[in-house]
C-alpha positions in Angstrom: 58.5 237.0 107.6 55.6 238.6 106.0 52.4 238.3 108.3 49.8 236.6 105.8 47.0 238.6 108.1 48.3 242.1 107.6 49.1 241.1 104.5 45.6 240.0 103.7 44.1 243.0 105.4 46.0 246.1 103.6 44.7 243.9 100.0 41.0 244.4 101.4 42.0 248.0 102.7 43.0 248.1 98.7 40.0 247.1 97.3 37.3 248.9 99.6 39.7 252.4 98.9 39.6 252.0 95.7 36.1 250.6 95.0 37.3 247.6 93.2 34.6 245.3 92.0 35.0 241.6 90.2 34.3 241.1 87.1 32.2 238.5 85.5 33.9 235.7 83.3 32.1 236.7 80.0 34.0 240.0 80.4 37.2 238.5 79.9 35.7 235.9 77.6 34.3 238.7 75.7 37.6 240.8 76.1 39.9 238.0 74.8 37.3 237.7 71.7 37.7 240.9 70.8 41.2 241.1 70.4 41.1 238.1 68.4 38.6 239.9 66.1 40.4 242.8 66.2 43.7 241.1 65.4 42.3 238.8 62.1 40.7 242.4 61.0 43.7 243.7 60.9 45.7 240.8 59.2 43.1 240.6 56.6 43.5 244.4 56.1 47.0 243.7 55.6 45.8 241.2 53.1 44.4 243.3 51.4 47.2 245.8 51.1 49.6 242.3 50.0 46.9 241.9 47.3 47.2 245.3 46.1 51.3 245.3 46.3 51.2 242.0 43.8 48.4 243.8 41.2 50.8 247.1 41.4 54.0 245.0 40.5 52.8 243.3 37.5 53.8 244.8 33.8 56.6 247.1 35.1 59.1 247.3 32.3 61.7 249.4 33.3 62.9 249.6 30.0 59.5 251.8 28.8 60.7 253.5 32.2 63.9 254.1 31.4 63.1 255.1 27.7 60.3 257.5 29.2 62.9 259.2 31.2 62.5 257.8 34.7 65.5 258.4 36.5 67.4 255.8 38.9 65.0 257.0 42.0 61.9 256.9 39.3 62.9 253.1 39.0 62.7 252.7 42.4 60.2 254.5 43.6 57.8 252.5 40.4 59.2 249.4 41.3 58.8 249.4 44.9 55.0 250.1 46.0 56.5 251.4 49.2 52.6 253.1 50.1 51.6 249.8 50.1 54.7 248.2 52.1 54.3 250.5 54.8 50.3 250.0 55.4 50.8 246.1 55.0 53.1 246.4 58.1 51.2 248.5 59.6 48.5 245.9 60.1 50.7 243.3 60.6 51.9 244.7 63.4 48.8 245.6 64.5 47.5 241.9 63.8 51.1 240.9 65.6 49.9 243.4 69.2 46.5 242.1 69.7 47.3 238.0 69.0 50.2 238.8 72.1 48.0 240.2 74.2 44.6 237.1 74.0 44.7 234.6 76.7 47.8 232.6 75.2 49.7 234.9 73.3 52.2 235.0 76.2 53.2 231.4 75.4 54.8 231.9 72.0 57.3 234.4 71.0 57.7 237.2 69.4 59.4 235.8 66.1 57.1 233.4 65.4 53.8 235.1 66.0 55.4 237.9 63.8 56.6 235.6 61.1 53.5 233.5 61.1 51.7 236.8 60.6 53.7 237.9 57.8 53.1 234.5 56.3 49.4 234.0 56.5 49.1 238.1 55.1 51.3 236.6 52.0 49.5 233.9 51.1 46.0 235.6 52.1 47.3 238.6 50.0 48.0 236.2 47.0 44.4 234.1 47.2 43.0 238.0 47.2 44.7 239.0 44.3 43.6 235.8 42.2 40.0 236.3 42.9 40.7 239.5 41.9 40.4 242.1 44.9 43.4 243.8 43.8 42.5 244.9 40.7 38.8 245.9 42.6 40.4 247.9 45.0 42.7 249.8 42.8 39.6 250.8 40.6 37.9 252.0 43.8 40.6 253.9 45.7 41.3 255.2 42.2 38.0 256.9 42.0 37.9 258.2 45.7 41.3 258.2 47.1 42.9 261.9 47.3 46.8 261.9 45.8 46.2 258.3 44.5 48.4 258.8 41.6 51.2 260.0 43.8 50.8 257.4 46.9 48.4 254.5 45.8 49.7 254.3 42.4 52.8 256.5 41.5 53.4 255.2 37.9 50.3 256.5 37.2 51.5 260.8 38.5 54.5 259.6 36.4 52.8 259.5 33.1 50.9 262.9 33.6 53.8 265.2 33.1 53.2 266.2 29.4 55.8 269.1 29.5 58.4 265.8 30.1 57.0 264.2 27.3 54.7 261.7 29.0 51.1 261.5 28.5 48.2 259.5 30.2 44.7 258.8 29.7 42.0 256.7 27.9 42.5 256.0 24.4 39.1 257.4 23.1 39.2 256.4 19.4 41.1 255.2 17.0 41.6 257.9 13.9 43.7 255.6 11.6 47.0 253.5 11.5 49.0 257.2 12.4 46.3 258.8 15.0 44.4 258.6 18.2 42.0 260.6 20.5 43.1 260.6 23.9 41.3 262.1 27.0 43.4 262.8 29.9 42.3 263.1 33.5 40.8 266.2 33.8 39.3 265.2 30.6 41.4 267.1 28.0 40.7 265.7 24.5 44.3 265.0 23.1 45.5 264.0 19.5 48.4 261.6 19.4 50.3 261.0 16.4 51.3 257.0 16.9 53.3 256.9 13.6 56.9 257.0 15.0 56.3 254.9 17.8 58.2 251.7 18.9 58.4 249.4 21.3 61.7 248.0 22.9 62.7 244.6 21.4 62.2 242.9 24.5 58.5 244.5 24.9 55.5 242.7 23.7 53.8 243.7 20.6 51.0 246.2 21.7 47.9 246.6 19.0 46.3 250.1 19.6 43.0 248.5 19.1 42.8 246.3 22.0 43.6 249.5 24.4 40.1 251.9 23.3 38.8 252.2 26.0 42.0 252.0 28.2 44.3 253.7 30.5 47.6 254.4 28.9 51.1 256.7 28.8 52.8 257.8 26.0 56.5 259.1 25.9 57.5 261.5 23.4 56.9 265.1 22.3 54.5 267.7 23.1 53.9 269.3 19.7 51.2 271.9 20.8 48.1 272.6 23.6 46.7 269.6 22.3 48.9 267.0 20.2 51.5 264.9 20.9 53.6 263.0 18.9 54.5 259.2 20.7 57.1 257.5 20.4 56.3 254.8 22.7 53.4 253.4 24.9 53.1 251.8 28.1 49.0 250.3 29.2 48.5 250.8 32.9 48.8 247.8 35.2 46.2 249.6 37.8 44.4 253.6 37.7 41.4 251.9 35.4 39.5 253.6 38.3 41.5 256.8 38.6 40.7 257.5 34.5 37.0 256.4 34.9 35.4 260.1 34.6 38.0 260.7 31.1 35.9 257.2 29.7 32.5 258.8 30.0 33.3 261.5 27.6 30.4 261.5 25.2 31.0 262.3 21.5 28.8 265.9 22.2 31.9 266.4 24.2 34.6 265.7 22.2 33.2 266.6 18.7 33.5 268.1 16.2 37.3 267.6 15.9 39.2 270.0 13.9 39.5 269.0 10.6 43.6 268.5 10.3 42.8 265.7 12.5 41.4 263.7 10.6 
């Protein structure tokens, strides 16, 4: 049998070595608060990101895609806003390790902490996204984030490869029926020719002169430095924030057009 006296001693021994001291019960009060902080911040980070993967998702038409060249990994990779997959889950998990570790977090398991996290991040995401966070934070990340058009918002580095015959930017002015200025990202004044182009019967009807003012991509031809002749359009879901500068053009920037293009 163990002999509760030595037993007791070499415990004391313990604590004396190693200078062990108690703790006060608002420490672990204050401890188990901040993991629960700590987890709901994280949740509602993952929020967030939910949020941003329903705003992304909206008006894909993988037919304009598909018309525009995408390949059968283009369709994914637009489809999918894996960036955005991959940070939610991040979050969640991170939401998933503090909630185990507070004061009863022992008592459940792992499947339903986990599941009821993913849960309260979808429906959390999808209040976000009505009252219109998604939309704010894709403007914003837009404006600051490096390599957003290639992680945040792919579709969006997909549209700026003129040599493919795909062209983005803010429609600028409209010319006539047949023309419009565009300015691209690095705020190249474009002239697209918009008399050959049509939409897929399946598309909505798109009127140029609700889009002035608005981020779009055009699939066609590259007729020279600075035309290009469309023969279809696809408005952005998202990158409003990522083509702000290309808006602000003023006309002492983009004027006097040459004359053929008027």
């Amino acid at each position: 049998m163990i002999n509760n006296n030595s037993f007791d001693q070499e415990i004391v021994k313990k604590i004396k070595d190693k200078n062990i001291e108690p703790r006060p019960r608002w420490w672990f009060s204050a401890r188990n608060s901040g993991i629960w902080l700590a987890g709901l911040i994280a949740l509602f980070l993952g929020s967030i990101s939910t949020a941003l993967i329903i705003y992304l998702s909206t008006g894909n038409d993988i037919s304009i895609h598909r018309l525009a060249g995408a390949s059968s990994l283009d369709l994914l990779l637009l489809s999918v806003p894996f960036f955005w997959l991959a940070i939610s889950a991040v979050f969640v998990y991170l939401a998933y390790v503090n909630l185990k570790n507070t004061d009863h977090g022992y008592k459940y398991s792992p499947w339903l902490i986990a599941s009821s996290l993913l849960g309260a991040s979808f429906i959390l995401g999808g209040v976000l996204y009505t009252a219109g966070f998604g939309k704010t934070i894709d403007e914003m990340l837009g404006k600051k984030m490096p390599f957003y058009e290639y992680l945040a918002n792919p579709r969006v580095g997909f549209w700026m490869q003129e040599n493919k015959g795909r062209l983005s930017g803010v429609v600028l002015e409209k010319i006539n029926d047949k023309k419009v200025i565009l300015a691209d990202h690095n705020r190249k004044i474009w002239l697209v020719d918009i008399s050959k182009m049509k939409q897929p019967k399946d598309a909505p009807k798109i009127f140029i002169d609700n889009l002035i003012g608005q981020p779009v991509g055009f699939f066609g031809d590259k007729k020279g430095e600075a035309e290009f002749g469309a023969k279809g359009i696809f408005p952005f879901p998202g990158g409003s924030g990522f083509f702000d500068h290309a808006r602000k053009i003023d006309d002492n920037q983009r004027r006097p057009l040459p004359p053929e293009w008027r």
